[in-house]
C-alpha positions in Angstrom: 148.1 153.1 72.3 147.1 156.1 74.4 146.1 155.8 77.8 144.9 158.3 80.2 145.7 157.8 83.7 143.5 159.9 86.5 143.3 160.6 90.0 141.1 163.1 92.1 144.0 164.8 94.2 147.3 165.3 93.2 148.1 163.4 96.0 147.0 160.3 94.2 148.7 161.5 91.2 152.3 161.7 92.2 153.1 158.2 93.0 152.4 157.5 89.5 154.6 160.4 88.0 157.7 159.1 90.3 157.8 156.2 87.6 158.1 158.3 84.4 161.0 160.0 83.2 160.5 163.3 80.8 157.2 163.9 81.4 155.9 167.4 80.1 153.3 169.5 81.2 150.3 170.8 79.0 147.6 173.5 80.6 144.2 172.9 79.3 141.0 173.8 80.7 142.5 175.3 84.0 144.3 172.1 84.6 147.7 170.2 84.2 147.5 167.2 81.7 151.0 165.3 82.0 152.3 163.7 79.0 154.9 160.7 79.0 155.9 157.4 77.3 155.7 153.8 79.0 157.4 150.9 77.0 155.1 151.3 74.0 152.4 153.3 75.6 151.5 156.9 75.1 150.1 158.0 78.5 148.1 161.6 79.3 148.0 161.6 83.4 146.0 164.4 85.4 144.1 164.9 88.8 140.9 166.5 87.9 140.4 168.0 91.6 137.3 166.5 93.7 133.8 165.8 92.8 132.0 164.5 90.0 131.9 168.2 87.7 135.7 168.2 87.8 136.2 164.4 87.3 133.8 164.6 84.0 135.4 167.7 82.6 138.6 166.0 83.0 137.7 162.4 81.6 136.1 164.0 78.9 139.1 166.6 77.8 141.4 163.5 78.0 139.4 161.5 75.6 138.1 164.9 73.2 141.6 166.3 73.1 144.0 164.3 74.1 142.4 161.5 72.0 143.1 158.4 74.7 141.2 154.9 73.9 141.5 153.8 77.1 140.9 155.2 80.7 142.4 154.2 84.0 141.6 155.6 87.4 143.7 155.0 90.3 142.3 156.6 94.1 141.0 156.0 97.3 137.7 155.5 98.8 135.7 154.5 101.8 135.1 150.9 102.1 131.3 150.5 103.7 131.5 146.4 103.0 132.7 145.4 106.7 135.2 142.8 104.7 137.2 145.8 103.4 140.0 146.9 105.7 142.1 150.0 105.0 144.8 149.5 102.3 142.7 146.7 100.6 142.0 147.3 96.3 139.1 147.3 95.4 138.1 147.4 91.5 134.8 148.7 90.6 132.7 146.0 88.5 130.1 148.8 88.6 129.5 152.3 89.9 126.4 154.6 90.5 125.8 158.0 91.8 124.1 157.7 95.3 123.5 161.2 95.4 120.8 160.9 92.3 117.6 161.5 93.3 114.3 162.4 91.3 112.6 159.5 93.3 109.8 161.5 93.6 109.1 161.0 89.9 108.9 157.3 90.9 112.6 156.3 89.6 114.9 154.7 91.8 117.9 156.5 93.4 120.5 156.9 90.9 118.3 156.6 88.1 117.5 159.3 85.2 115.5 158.9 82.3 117.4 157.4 79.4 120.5 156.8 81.5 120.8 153.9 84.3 121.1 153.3 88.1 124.5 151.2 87.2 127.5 151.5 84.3 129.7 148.8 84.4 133.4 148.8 84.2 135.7 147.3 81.0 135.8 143.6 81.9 139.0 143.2 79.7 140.8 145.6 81.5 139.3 143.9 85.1 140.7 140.6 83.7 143.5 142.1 83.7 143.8 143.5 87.1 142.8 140.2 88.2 145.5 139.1 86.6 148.1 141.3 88.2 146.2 140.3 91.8 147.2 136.6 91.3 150.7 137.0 90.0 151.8 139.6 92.8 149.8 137.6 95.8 147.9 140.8 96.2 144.2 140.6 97.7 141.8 142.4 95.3 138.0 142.6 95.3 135.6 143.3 92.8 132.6 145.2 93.8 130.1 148.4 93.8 131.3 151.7 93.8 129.0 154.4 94.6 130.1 158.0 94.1 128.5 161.4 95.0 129.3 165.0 96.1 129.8 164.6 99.7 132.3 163.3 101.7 130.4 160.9 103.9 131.1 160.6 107.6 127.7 159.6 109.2 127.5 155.8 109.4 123.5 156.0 108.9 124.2 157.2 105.4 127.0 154.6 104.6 124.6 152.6 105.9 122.0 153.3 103.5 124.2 153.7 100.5 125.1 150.1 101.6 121.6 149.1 101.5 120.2 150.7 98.6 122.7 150.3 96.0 124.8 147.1 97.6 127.3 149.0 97.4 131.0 148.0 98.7 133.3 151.4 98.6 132.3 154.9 98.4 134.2 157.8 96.5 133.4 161.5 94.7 134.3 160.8 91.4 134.0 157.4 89.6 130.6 157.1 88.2 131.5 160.6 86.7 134.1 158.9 84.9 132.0 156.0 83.7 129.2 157.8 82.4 131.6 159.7 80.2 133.3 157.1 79.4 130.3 154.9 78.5 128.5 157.1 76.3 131.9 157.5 74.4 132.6 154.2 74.3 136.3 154.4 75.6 136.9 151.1 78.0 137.6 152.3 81.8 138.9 151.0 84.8 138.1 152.2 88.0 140.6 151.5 90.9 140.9 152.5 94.8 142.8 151.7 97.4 140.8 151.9 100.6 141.6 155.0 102.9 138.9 154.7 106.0 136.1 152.6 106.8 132.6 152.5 108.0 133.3 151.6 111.8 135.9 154.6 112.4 136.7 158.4 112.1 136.2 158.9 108.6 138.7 162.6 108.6 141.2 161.5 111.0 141.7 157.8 109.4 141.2 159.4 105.5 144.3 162.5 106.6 146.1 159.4 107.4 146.4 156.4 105.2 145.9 158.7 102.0 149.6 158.8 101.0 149.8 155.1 101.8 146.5 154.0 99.9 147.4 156.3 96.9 150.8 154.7 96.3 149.4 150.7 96.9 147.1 152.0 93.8 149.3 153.5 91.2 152.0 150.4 91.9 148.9 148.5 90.8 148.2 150.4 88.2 151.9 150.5 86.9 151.7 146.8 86.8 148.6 146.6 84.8 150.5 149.1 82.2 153.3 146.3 82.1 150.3 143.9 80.9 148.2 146.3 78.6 151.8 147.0 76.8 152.5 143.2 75.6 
């Protein structure tokens, strides 16, 4: 089986690499795709740089060329539910784009015709993940993701994210991911370790924890490869 394996930075990349030995490099589409072996998997990993363009371009080259049938993301985000703290893992049952808006038309925000305010996540692969939560003692929560092109630092837009889509974490990149991923039916998984939260300094806390929230998701992700390869 061939999985791909993304972050947004290359700073959530290189805890996974650390686990893989002869990995090789392939440049594609002004980007590095890395290319190793786990146990029985075949795995593609890459950091598509921020933001939804990149993240799409990236999920969809991985599935188009590099011809993985599954996809596994592994980042950070904002938590805006005041029950996540910094370092918790949060799995995305569901992600939308707060940053969609053609409300004017009389849609709701995140909405476009033919598509949907919500794509949900693989539920195998969040069994999974549960899984690996129970058997390492590790607290996990499943929730809303919303994702846009902005880095959000004003607590009155977390707050209305919050509020209009009930949503639990925020990120740049996820519901990219899942849109591609959906209308090519490859199962995904969306992972993030939380960097900052709503009720502090979103650059100073995010500069940080990153390193720390980056490796506490790849180690989870590494554990659900030991599962997915039984």
């Amino acid at each position: 089986m061939k999985i791909a394996i993304m972050g947004a930075m290359v700073e959530e990349i290189e805890p996974l690499l650390e686990n893989f030995e002869n990995v090789e490099k392939v440049e594609y589409a002004k980007n590095i795709f890395y290319t190793a072996k786990y146990k029985d998997l075949e795995l593609v990993i890459a950091y598509s740089k921020i933001g939804k363009v990149f993240a799409s371009l990236t999920a969809s080259t991985m599935i188009e060329k590099f011809k993985c049938e599954k996809l596994l993301f592994s980042g950070v985000a904002g938590g805006i539910n005041p029950e996540l703290e910094i370092g918790d893992l949060i799995v995305a049952k569901k992600l939308s784009q707060h940053d969609l808006d053609i409300t004017i038309f009389g849609h709701a925000h995140g909405y476009v015709p033919e598509g949907s305010v919500f794509v949900e996540s693989d539920r195998k692969l969040i069994s999974i993940a549960k899984d690996v939560a129970t058997q390492k003692g590790i607290k996990l929560k499943t929730g809303i993701i919303a994702t846009g092109d902005q880095f959000i630092a004003s607590v009155e837009r977390k707050n209305w994210i919050q509020e209009t889509f009930n949503a639990d974490a925020l990120e740049m990149e996820g519901a990219s991911v899942a849109v591609v991923c959906d209308a090519l039916n490859i199962p995904f998984f969306i992972l993030r370790s939380i960097s900052d939260t709503a009720d502090m300094d979103a650059g100073f806390d995010f500069d940080e924890f990153l390193k720390d929230s980056s490796k506490k998701s790849a180690n989870f992700i590494i554990a659900m490869l030991d599962k997915i390869s039984k």
